[in-house]
C-alpha positions in Angstrom: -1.5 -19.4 -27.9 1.0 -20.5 -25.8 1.9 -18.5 -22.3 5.6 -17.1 -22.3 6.8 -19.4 -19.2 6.0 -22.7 -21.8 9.0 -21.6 -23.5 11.1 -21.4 -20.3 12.7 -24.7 -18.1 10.7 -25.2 -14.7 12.4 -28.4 -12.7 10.6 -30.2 -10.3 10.1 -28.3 -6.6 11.1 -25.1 -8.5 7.6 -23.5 -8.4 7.3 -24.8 -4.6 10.7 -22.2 -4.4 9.8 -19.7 -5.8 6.5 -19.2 -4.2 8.2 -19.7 -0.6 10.8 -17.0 -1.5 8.3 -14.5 -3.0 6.2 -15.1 0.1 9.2 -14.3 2.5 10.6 -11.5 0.8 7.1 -10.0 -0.7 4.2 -10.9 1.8 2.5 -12.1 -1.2 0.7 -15.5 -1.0 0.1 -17.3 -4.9 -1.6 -20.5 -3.3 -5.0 -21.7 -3.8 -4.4 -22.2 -7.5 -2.2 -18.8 -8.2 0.8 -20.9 -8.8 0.6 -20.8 -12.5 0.3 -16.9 -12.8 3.1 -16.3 -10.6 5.1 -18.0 -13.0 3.6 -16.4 -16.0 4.0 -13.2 -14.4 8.1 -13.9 -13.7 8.6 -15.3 -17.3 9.2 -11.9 -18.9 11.8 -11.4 -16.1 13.4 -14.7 -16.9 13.7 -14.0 -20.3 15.3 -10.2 -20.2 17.8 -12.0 -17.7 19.0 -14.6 -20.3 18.3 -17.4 -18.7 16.4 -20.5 -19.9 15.2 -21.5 -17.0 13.3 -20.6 -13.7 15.4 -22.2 -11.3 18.6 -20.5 -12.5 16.4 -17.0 -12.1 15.3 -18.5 -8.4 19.2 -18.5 -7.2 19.8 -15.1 -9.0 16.7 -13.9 -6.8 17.9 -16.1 -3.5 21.9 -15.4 -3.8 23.5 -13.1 -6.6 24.8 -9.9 -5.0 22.7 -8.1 -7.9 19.4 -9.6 -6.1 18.7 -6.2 -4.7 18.0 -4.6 -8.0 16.0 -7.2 -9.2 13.6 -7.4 -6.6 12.3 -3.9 -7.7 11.9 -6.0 -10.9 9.7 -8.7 -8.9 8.0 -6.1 -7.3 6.8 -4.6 -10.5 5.9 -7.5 -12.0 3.6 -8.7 -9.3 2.5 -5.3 -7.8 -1.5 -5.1 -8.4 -2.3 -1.1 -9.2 -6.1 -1.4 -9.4 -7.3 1.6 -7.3 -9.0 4.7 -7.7 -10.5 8.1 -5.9 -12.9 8.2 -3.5 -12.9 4.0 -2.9 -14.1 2.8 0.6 -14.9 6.7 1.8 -16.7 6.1 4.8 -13.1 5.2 6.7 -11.7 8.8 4.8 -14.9 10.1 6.3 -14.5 9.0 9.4 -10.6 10.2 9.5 -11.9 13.9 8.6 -15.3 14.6 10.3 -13.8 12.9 13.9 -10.5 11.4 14.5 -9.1 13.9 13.5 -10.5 16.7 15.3 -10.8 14.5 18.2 -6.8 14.3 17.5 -6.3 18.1 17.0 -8.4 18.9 20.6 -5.3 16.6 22.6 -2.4 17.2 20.7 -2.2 21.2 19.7 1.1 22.2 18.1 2.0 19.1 16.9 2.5 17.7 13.5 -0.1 14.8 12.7 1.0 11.9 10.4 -1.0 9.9 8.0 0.6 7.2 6.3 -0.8 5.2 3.5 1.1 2.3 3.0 0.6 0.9 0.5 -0.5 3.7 -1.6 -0.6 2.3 -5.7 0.0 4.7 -7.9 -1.5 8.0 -5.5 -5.2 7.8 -5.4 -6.0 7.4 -2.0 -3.4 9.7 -0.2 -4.7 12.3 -2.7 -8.3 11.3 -1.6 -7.4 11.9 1.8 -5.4 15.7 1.1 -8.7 16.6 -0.8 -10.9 15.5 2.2 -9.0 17.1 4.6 -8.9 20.3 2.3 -12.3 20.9 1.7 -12.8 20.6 5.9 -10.0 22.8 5.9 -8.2 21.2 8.3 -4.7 22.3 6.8 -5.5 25.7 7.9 -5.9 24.6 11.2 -3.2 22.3 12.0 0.3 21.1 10.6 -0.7 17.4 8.8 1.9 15.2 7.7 1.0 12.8 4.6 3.4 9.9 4.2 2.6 7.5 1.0 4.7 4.2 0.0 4.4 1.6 -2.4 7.1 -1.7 -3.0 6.6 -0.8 -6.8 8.7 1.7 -8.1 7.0 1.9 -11.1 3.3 2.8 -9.2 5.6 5.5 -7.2 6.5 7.1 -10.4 2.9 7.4 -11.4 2.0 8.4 -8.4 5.0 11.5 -8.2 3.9 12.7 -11.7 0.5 13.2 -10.8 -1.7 11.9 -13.8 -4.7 10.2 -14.0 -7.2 9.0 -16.6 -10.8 9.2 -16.3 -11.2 5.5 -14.9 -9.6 6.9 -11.6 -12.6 9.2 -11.3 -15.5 6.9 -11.1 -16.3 7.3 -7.6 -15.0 11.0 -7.5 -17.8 13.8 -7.7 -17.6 16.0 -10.4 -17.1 19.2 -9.0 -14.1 17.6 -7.2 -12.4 16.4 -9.8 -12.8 19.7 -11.4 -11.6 21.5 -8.5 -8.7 19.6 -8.0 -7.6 18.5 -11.4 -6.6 19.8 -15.0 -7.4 18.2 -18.2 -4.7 17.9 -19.8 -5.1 16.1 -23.6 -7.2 13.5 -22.4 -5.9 13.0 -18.7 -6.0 15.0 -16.2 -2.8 16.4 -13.2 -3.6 16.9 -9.6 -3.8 20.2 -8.4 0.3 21.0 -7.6 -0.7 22.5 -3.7 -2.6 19.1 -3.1 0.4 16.8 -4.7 2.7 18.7 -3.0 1.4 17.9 0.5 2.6 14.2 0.1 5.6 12.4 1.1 5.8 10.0 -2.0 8.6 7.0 -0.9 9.6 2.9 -2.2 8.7 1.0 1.0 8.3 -2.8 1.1 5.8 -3.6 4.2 7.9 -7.0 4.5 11.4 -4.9 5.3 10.7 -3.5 8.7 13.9 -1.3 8.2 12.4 0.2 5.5 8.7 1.4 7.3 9.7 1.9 11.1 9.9 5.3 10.2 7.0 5.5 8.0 5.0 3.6 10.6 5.5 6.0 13.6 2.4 8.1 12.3 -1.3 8.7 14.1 -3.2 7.1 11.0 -1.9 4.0 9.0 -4.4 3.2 6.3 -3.1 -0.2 4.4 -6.2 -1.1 2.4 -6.9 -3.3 0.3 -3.1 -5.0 0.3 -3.7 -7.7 2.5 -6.3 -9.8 0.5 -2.6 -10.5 -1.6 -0.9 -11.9 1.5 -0.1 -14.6 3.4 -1.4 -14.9 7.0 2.0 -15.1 8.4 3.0 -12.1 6.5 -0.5 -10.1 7.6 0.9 -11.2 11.3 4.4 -10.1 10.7 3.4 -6.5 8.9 1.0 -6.0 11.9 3.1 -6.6 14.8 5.4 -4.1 13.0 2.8 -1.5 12.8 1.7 -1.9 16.8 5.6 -1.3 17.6 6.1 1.7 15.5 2.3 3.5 15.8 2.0 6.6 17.8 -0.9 6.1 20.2 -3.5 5.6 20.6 -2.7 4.4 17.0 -5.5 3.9 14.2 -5.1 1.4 11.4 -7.6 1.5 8.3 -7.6 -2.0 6.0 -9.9 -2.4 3.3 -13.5 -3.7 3.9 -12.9 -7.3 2.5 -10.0 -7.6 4.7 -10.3 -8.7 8.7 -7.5 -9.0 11.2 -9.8 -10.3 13.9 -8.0 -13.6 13.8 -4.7 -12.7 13.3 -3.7 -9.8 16.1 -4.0 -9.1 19.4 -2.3 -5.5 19.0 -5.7 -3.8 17.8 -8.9 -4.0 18.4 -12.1 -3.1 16.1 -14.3 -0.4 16.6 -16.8 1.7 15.0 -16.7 5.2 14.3 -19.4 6.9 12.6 -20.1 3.7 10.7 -16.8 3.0 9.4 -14.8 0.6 11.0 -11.2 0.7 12.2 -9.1 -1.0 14.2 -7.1 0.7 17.5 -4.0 -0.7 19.3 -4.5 -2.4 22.2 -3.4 -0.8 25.6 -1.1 -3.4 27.5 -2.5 -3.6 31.2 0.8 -3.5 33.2 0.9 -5.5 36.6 
């Protein structure tokens, strides 16, 4: 069976293009072999455009003053929505049982911001609003929950508040049916939980775009990075460090390390999770 992209014109260099220009505008990385599926994954877009081939799609991406709307396009094509409740806990944990409090004990009266940033279609903000229900934490102290995504698409999931039973593999029982509804064969968030989130489009590449998502106490962006480039992992960073309130955590996911790539955080260990802190600049 032949893929959709061998029906579509792809010059010489044109693949080379438009990797570099998804990697600039996206953060994502396709080397190491990927080359092929970013081009599969395109072809659909290709076609709806008219065109015949990927090079005259590349200049619609790179200079046509419709390029805007497309990119959502790109974005939802090459998004990757594979989360689900309850994934990589112990950091949630970790946020709930200590930071937290330790974060309420300095800073009464304020507002304290989460932001997930790159938040799929809604299962780990809503992780995090359950968590911090059941310690009852909203009782005690105005919380903030921001969540963003670059796919439009995931943010509409995410806003209507549905799930099927795959998202609740790691959930307990009794949570899910504390929280949730069935509803023929899926089940809706509870509306006070949904409600406590900040749902927003927000590419982590457009620094415009998550300043002021980014000027929060907690930034959790799990399980993103493992998709980008190191330059763009550097980039995304450094914009987090500026924006962060101090002392400023930031949660990635466990397969994902930034030891090599930042001197704005450091790694520590909290109640065997591990997260990373900004730095403190020593000034002379």
């Amino acid at each position: 069976m032949l893929s959709r992209s061998q029906n579509l014109a792809l010059p010489e260099g044109t693949t080379a293009l438009i990797q570099s220009l998804i990697s600039e505008r996206t953060g994502m990385s396709f080397d190491n072999g990927k080359r092929d599926l970013l081009i599969d994954k395109l072809s659909a877009l290709v076609i709806d455009r008219g065109f015949s081939s990927f090079l005259d799609y590349y200049y619609l991406l790179k200079y046509d003053a419709s390029s805007r709307a497309e990119w959502l396009n790109v974005m939802n094509a090459l998004s990757v929505q594979e989360t689900y409740f309850w994934r990589e806990f112990d950091q949630i944990r970790a946020l709930v049982q200590t930071l937290v409090p330790q974060w309420l004990a300095k800073n009464r009266g304020s507002t304290l911001r989460i932001w997930c940033a790159a938040c799929a279609t809604g299962e780990e903000p809503l992780t995090i609003a359950i968590a911090l229900n059941e310690a009852g934490l909203f009782e005690r102290a105005s919380i903030e929950i921001l969540a963003s995504d670059a796919s439009s698409k995931a943010i509409g999931r995410a806003t209507a508040g549905i799930y099927r039973a795959r998202a609740f593999r790691n959930l307990p029982l009794d949570l899910r049916n504390r929280y949730f509804t069935e509803e023929d064969s899926v089940w809706r968030v509870r509306g006070d939980i949904h409600s406590r989130i900040k749902w927003s489009l927000a590419n982590l590449i457009d620094e415009s775009q998550i300043a002021p998502l980014a000027s929060s106490d907690f930034i959790f962006c799990r399980n993103v990075f493992i998709y980008f480039s190191e330059s763009a992992i550097g980039r995304v960073v450094r914009s987090f460090a500026r924006h962060i309130r101090p002392p400023g955590y930031l949660f990635v996911g466990a397969a994902e390390s930034l030891l090599r790539l930042t001197t704005d955080f450091n790694l520590i260990e909290i109640d065997d999770a591990f997260v990373y802190v900004k730095r403190e600049r020593v000034v002379d």
